[in-house]
C-alpha positions as YAML, in Angstrom:
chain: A
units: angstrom
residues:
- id: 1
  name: UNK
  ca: [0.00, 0.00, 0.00]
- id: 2
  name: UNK
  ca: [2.77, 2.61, 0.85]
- id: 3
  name: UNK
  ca: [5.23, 1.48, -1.73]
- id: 4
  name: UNK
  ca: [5.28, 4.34, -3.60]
- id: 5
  name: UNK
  ca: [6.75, 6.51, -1.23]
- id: 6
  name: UNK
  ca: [10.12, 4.14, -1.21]
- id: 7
  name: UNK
  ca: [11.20, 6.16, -4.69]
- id: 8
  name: UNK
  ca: [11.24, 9.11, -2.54]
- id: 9
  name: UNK
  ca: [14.46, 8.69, -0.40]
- id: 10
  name: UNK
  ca: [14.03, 9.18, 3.31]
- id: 11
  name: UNK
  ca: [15.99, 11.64, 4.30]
- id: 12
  name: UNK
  ca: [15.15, 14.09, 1.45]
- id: 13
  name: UNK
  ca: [11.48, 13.63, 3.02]
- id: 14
  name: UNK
  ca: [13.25, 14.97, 6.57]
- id: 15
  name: UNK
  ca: [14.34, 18.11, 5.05]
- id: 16
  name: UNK
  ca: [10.44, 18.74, 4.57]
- id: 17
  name: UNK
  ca: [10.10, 19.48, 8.17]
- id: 18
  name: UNK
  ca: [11.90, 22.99, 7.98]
- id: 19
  name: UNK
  ca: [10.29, 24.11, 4.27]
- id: 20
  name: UNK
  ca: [7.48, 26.61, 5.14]
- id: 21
  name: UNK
  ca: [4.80, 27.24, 2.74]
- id: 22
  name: UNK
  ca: [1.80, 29.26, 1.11]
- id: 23
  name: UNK
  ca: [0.98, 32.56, 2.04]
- id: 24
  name: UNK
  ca: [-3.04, 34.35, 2.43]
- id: 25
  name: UNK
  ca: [-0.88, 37.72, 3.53]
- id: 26
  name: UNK
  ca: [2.66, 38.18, 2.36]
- id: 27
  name: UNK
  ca: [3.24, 39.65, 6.00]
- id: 28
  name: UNK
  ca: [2.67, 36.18, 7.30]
- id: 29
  name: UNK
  ca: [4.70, 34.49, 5.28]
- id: 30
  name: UNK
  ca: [7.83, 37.05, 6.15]
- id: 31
  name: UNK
  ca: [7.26, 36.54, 9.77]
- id: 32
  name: UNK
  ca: [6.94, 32.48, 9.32]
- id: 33
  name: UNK
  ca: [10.53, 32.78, 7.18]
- id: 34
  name: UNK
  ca: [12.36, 34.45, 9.31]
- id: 35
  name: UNK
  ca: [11.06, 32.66, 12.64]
- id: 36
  name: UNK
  ca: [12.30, 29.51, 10.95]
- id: 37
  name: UNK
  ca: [15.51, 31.13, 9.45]
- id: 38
  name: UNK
  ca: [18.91, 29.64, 11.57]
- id: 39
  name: UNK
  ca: [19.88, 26.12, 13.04]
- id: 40
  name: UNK
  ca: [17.85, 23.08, 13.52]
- id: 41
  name: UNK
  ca: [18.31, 19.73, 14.51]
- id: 42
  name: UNK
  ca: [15.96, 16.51, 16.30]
- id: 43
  name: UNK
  ca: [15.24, 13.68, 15.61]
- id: 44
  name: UNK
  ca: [11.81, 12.40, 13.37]
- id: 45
  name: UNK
  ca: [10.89, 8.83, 12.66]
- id: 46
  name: UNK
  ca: [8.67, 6.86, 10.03]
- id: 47
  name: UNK
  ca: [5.54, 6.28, 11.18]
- id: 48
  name: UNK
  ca: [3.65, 4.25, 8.14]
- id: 49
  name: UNK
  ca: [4.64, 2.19, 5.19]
- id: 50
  name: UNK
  ca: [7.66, -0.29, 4.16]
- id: 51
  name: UNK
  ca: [10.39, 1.92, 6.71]
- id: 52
  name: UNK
  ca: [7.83, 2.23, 9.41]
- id: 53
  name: UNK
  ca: [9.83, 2.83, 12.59]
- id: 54
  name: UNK
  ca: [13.01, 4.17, 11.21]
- id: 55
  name: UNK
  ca: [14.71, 6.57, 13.52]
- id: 56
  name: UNK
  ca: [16.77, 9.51, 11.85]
- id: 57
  name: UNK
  ca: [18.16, 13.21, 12.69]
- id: 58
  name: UNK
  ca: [18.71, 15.88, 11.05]
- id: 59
  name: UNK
  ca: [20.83, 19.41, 11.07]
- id: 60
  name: UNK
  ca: [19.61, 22.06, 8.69]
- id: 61
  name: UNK
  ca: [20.33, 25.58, 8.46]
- id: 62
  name: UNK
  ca: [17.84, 27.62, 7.00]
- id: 63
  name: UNK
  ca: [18.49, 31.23, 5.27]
- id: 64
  name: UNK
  ca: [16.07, 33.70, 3.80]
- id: 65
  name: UNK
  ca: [15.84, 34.17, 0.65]
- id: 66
  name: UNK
  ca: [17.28, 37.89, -0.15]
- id: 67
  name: UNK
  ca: [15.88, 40.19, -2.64]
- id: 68
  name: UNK
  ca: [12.26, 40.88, -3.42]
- id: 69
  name: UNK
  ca: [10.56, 37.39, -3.48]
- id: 70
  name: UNK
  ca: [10.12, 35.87, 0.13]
- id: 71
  name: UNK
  ca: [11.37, 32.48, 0.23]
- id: 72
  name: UNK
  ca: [14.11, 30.32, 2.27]
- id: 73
  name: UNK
  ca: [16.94, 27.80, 1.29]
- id: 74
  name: UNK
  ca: [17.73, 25.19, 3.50]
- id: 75
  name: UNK
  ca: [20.92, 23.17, 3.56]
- id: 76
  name: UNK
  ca: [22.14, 20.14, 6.06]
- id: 77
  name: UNK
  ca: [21.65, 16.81, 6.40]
- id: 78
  name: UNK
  ca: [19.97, 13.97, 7.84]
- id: 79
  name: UNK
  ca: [21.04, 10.83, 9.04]
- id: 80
  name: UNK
  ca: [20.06, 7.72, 9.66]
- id: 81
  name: UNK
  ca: [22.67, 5.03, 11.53]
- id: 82
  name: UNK
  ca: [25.70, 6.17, 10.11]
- id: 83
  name: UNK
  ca: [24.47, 7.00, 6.55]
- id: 84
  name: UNK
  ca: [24.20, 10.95, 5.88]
- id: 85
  name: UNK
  ca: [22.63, 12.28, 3.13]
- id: 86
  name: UNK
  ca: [22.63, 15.83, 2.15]
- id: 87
  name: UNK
  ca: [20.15, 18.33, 2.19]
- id: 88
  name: UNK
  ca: [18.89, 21.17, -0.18]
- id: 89
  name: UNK
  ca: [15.75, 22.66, -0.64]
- id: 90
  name: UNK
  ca: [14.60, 26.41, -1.64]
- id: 91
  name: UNK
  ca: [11.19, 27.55, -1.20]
- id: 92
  name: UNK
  ca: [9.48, 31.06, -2.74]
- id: 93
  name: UNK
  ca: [6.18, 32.98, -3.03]
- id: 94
  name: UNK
  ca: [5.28, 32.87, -6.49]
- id: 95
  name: UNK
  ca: [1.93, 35.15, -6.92]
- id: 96
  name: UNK
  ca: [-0.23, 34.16, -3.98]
- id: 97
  name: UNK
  ca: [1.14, 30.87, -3.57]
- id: 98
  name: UNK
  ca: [4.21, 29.09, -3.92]
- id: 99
  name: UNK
  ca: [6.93, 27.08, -5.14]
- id: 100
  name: UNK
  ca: [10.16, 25.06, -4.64]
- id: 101
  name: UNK
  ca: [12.17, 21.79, -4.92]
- id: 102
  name: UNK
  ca: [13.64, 19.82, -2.86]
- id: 103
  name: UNK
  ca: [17.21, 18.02, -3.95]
- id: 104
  name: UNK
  ca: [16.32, 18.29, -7.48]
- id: 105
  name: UNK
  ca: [13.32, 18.42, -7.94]
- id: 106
  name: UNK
  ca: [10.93, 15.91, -8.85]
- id: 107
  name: UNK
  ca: [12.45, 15.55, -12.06]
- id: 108
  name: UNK
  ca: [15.16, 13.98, -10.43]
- id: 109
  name: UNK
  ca: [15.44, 12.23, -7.11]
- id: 110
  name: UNK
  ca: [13.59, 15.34, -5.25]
- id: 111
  name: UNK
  ca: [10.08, 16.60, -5.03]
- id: 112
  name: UNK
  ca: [8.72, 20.03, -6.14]
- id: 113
  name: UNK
  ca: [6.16, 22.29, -3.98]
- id: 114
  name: UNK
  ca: [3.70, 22.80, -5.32]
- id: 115
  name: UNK
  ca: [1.40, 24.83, -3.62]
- id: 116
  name: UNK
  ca: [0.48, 25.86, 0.00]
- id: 117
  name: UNK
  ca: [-0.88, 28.63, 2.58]
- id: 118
  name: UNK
  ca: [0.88, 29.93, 5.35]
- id: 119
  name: UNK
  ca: [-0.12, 31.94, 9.03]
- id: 120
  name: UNK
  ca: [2.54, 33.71, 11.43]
- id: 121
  name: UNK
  ca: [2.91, 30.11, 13.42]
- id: 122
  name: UNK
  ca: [1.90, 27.42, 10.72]
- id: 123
  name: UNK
  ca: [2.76, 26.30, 7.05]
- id: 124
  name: UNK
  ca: [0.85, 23.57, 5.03]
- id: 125
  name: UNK
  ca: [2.48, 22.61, 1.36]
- id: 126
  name: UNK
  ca: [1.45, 20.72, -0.89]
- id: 127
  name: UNK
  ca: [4.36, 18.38, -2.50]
- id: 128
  name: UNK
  ca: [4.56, 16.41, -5.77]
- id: 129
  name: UNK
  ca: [6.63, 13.74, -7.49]
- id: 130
  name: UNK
  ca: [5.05, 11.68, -10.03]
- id: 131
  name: UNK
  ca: [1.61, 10.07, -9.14]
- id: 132
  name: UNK
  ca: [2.59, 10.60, -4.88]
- id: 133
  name: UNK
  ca: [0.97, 13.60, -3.74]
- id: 134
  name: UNK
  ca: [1.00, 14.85, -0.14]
- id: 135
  name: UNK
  ca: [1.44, 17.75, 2.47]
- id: 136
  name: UNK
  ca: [3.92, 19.09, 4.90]
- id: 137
  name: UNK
  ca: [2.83, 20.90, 8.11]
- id: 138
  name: UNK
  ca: [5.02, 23.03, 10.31]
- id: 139
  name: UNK
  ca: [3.98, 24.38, 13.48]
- id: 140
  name: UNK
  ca: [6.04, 26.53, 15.40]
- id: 141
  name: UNK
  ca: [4.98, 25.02, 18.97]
- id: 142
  name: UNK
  ca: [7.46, 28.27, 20.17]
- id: 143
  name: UNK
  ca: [10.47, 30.37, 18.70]
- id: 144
  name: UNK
  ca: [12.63, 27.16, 19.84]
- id: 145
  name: UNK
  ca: [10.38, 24.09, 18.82]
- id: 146
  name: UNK
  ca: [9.38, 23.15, 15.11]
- id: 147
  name: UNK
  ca: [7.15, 20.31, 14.56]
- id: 148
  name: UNK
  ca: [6.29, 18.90, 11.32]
- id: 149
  name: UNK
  ca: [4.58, 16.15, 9.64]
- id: 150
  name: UNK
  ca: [4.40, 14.67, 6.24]
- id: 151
  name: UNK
  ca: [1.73, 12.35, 5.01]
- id: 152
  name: UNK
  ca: [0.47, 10.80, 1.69]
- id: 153
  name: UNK
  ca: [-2.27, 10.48, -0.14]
- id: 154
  name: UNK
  ca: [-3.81, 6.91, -0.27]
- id: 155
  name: UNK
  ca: [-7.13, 6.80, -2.03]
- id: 156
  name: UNK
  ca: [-8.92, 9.73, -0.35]
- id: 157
  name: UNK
  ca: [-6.70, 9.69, 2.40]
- id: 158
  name: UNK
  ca: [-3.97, 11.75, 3.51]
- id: 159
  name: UNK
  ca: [-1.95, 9.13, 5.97]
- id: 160
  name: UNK
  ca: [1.01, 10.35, 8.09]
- id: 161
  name: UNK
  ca: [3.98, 8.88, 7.18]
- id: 162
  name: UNK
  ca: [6.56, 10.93, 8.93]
- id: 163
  name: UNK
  ca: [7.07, 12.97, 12.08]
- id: 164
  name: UNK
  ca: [9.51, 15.18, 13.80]
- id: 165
  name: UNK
  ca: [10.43, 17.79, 16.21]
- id: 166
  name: UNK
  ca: [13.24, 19.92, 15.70]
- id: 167
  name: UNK
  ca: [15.21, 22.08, 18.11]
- id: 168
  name: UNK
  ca: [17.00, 25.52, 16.93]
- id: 169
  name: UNK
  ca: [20.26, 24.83, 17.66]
- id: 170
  name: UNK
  ca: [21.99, 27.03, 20.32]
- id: 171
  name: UNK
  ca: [24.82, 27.37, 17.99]
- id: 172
  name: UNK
  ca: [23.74, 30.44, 16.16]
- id: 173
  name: UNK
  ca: [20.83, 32.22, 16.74]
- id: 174
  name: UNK
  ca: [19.09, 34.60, 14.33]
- id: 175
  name: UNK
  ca: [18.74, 37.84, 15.99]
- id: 176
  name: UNK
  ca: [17.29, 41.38, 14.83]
- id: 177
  name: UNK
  ca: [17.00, 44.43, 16.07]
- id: 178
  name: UNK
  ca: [13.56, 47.03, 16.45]
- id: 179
  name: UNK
  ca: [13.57, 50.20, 15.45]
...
C-alpha cells in the first residue's frame, strides 16, 4: 500500500520538516521565514509504510531568501545510523502561492512544492513527485520548537507517514533588532 513513497528517499522527506509554505498575507509568510531562518536539529521517525519505525536526525540551516521574493533555502543533512545524506531545498512565493524543490526536484530524485498557505505560526504545502501527492505541516509550537509532519495520499486519504520535532540549535541564533 505505501510502496510508492520508497522512490522518494528518506531523508530528502526529513528536510520537509523545515520548508514553510503558502501565504493568504505576504506579511505572514515574512514573519513564518524568518522565525524559521537559523539552526535546527531533532530527531523524526517513520511512522507508516515499508520503513515504518526508522529513527533519523537531522541538522539544517535555513536562510532567507534575499531580494524581493520571500522564500528560504535550507541546507544540512539527515542521518540515519551512520548513513548521511545531504540536504537542499529552496522555497518562494510565487503570486499568492508558492513554489520550490527539494534536492532536485521531482524531475530527479527530489520533489517540487507545489502549492500551500501559510499563518505567522503554521505552514501547510502541498508536495509532488510523479503520481505521490501529499502535504507538509510546520507548526512553530514556540520560537525554539518546530514540529512537522508529512503524510500521503492513499485513495482519499492523507496518511502520516513521517514525524519530527526539531530544536533551533543554540549554535547560532538569528537575531534582529527594532527600530
Amino acid at each position: 500500500m505505501f510502496a510508492r513513497i520508497s522512490s522518494v528517499p528518506l531523508a530528502m522527506i526529513a528536510v520537509l520538516a523545515t520548508a514553510p509554505l503558502a501565504p493568504a498575507m505576504a506579511a505572514s509568510d515574512a514573519v513564518f521565514f524568518k522565525a524559521v531562518a537559523g539552526e535546527w536539529k531533532g530527531p523524526g521517525e517513520i511512522v507508516a509504510g515499508k520503513y515504518k519505525g526508522t529513527r533519523f536526525s537531522c541538522n539544517l540551516e535555513g536562510l532567507p531568501e534575499s531580494g524581493k521574493r520571500a522564500g528560504i533555502s535550507l541546507d544540512g543533512n539527515c542521518r540515519v545510523g551512520v548513513f548521511s545524506q545531504k540536504m537542499s531545498a529552496v522555497i518562494t512565493r510565487k503570486g499568492r502561492s508558492y513554489s520550490g524543490r527539494f534536492l532536485d526536484g521531482a524531475a530527479g530524485e527530489g520533489l517540487d512544492v507545489v502549492s500551500g498557505r501559510i499563518s505567522s505560526e503554521q505552514a501547510v504545502v502541498a508536495i509532488k513527485r510523479k503520481k505521490l501527492d501529499g502535504a507538509m505541516v510546520a507548526k512553530l509550537l514556540d520560537p525554539e520548537t518546530l514540529n512537522v509532519s508529512i503524510s500521503v495520499k492513499v485513495g482519499e486519504t492523507m496518511v502520516p507517514v513521517i514525524g519530527m520535532t526539531l530544536k533551533r540549535s543554540q549554535g547560532r541564533v538569528q537575531t534582529g533588532s527594532l527600530r
